[in-house]
N, C-alpha and C positions, 0 to 999 in steps of 0.2 A: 298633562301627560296621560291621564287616564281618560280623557274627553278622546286623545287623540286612538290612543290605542282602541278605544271603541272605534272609532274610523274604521281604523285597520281593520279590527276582524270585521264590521259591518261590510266593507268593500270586498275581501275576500271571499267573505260567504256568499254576498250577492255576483261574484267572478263567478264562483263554482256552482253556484245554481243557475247561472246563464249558461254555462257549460254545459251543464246537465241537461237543460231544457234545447240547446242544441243538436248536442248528442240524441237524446230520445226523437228531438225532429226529423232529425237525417236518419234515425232507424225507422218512423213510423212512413217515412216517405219511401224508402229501400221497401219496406213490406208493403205499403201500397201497390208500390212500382210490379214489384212480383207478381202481386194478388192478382191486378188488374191482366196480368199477359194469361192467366189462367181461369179468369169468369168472361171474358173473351168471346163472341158466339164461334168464331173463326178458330177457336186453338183444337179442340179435336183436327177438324180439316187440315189444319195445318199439318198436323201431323199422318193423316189418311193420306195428303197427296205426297210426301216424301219427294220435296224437292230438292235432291241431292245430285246436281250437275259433276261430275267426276274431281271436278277442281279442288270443289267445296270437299268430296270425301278427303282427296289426298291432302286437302288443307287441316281436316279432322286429325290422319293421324297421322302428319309432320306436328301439330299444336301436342297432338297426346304424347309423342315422346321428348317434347320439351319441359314439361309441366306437369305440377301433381293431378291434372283430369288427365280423363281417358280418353282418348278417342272419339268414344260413343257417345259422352258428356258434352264434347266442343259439337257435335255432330246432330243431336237436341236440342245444343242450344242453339244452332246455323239456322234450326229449321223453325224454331217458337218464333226467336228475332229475325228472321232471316234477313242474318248478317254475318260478315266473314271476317270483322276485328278482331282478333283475338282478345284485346284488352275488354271490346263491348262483351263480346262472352265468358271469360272469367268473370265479369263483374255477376253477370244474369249466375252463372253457377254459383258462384259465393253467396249469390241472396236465397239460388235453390236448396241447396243445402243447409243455410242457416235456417230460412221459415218453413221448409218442403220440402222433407227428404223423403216422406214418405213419395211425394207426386214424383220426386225426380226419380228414384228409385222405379216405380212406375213406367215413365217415360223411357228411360233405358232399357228396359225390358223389352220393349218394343223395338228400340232400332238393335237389340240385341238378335231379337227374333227375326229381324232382316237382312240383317244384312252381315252376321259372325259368321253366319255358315257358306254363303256364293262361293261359288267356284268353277261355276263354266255355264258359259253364254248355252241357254239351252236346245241353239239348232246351228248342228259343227256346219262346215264349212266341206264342199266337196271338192277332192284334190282332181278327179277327172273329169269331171265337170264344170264348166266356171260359168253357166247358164243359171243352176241352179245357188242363188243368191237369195236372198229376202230381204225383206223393208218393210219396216213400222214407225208410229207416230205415238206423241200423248194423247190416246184418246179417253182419259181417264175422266169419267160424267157425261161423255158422249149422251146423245137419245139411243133410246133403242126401242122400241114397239111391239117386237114378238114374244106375247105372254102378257100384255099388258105395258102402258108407260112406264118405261125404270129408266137407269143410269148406267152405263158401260163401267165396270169395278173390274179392269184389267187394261192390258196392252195384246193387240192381236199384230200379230209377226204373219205378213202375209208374205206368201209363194209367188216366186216371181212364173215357174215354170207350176202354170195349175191345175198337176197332176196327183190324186191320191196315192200314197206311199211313197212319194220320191224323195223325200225331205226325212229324216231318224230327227229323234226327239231325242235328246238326253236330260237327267237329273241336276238341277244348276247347282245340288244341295248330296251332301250324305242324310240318310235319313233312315225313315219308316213309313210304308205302303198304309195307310189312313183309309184311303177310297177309292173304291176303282168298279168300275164299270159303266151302266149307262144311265144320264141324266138327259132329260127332255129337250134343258137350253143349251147342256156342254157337251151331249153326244156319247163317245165312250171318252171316258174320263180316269184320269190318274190322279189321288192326291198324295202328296208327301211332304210327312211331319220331320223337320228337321230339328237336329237336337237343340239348339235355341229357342224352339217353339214355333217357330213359323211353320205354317202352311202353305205350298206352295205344289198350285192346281194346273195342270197340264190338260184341257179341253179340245174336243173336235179331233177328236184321233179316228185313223184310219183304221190302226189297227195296233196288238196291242205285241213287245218282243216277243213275252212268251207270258202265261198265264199266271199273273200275277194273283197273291191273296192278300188281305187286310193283313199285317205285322210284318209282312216278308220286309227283310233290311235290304235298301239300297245304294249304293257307292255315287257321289258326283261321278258323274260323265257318264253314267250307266245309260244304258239304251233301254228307253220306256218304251218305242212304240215307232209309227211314224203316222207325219201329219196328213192330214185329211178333213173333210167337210161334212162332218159327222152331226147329228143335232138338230132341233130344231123342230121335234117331232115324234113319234112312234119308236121304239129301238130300233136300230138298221137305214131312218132315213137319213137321207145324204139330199146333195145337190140345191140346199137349201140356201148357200151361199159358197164364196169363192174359197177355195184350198187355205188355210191357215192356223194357225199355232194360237188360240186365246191360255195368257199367263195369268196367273191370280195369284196375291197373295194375302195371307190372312192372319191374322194374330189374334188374341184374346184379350180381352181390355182390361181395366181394374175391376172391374165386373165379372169376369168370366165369359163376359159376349164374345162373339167371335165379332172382327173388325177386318174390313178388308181396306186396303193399302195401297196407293199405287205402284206399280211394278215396273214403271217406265225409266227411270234413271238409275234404278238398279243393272236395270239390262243393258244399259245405253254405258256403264260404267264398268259389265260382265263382256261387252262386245271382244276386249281385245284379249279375254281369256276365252276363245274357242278352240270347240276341238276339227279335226278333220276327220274324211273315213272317206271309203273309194265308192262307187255307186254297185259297183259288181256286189259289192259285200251285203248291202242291205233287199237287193231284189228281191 
């Protein structure tokens, strides 16, 4: 009897420490699994290029009002996995939060600084004119050569009709006037710090509403200015390329760096919040 009950606890303990050694396996592979999406060479970029097709947003926040994440969370997690399971991204959040709160914390700050504030596509729509239309592409990494080999870190919204001042710019954002005037490669220039933190850079203006200062507050759908082919050159040169709108946007990383972002699906997702205005109004 006592040979046998030694079995028993011998089998039990060796149950519960096979259990154990399971358990810690499926946690050390979970924190693996995490670790490895974030020493990744690709995981900044992933997040620079902000590939968020409008589906994927309204997928975000149908997931955030069903579930205890937010929005921003399933919207982070779309873009690290880029993947649109909800179950695959609970899973990736439940591991961010258990080994990573400090990085997820992090990373939502970022799509917070993008995309909490939007609120209108920033070149309205003209109600008596139907010539004056525009069109853009991802050209985010493009070449560019003027100043040196770099990489295009925006979206240019070009004029279909390519004339200086015919096209009004508006503010996609409520904000704060950051920067304004002129820059070598963006011409006369607007920035605006919106209250989530984004920066969001309005280049190659024609010219500016009305004389704006560093602090002055601005309203979404405010009229910054109108487009033009400003840049590229001395203050006042133009004609350096064709009539267009370059967007930028910028955020601060865990660093304090500034980090710019692609701006392309944000606007592709802002399109069908525009505004209108008459062409009489802006002459």
């Amino acid at each position: 009897m006592k040979y046998l009950k030694k079995v028993v606890i011998h089998v039990l303990t060796l149950t519960a420490l096979l259990l154990c050694i399971s358990l810690l396996t499926v946690r050390i592979q979970q924190a693996a699994k995490i670790a490895n999406l974030f020493v990744a060479e690709d995981t900044k970029e992933l997040l620079r290029c902000q590939q968020v097709p409008a589906d994927v947003y309204e997928m975000a926040v149908e997931y955030g009002e069903q579930s205890g994440f937010s929005a921003y969370e399933y919207l982070a997690a779309a873009i690290l996995t880029e993947n649109a399971e909800q179950g695959v991204l609970e899973e990736y959040l439940s591991l961010l939060k258990q080994y990573y709160p400090k990085k997820l914390q992090e990373i939502l700050k970022i799509e917070l600084a993008v995309w909490e504030d939007l609120k209108y596509f920033p070149v309205p729509l003209c109600e008596t004119d139907g010539a004056l239309t525009t069109s853009y592409e991802n050209s985010w990494k493009f070449e560019r050569s003027f100043g040196g080999e770099r990489q295009h870190e925006g979206t240019d919204i070009m004029a279909a009709v390519n004339e200086r001042g015919r096209y009004p710019i508006v503010s996609m954002t409520d904000g704060t006037v950051e920067k304004v005037g002129w820059l070598k490669l963006g011409g006369y220039r607007i920035g605006v710090r919106s209250p989530s933190g984004g920066y969001y850079y309005y280049a190659h203006l024609y010219d500016y509403a009305k004389d704006f200062k560093e602090g002055d507050e601005v309203k979404a759908g405010e009229l910054l200015g109108f487009m033009g082919d400003s840049g590229y050159g001395e203050e006042g040169t133009t004609g350096q390329f064709a009539v267009h709108l370059h967007v930028g946007i910028y955020v601060d990383d865990e660093n304090g760096e500034e980090m710019s972002l692609n701006p392309y699906w944000a606007l592709k997702w802002l399109e069908p919040q525009r505004l209108y205005f008459r062409e009489q109004l802006v002459k």
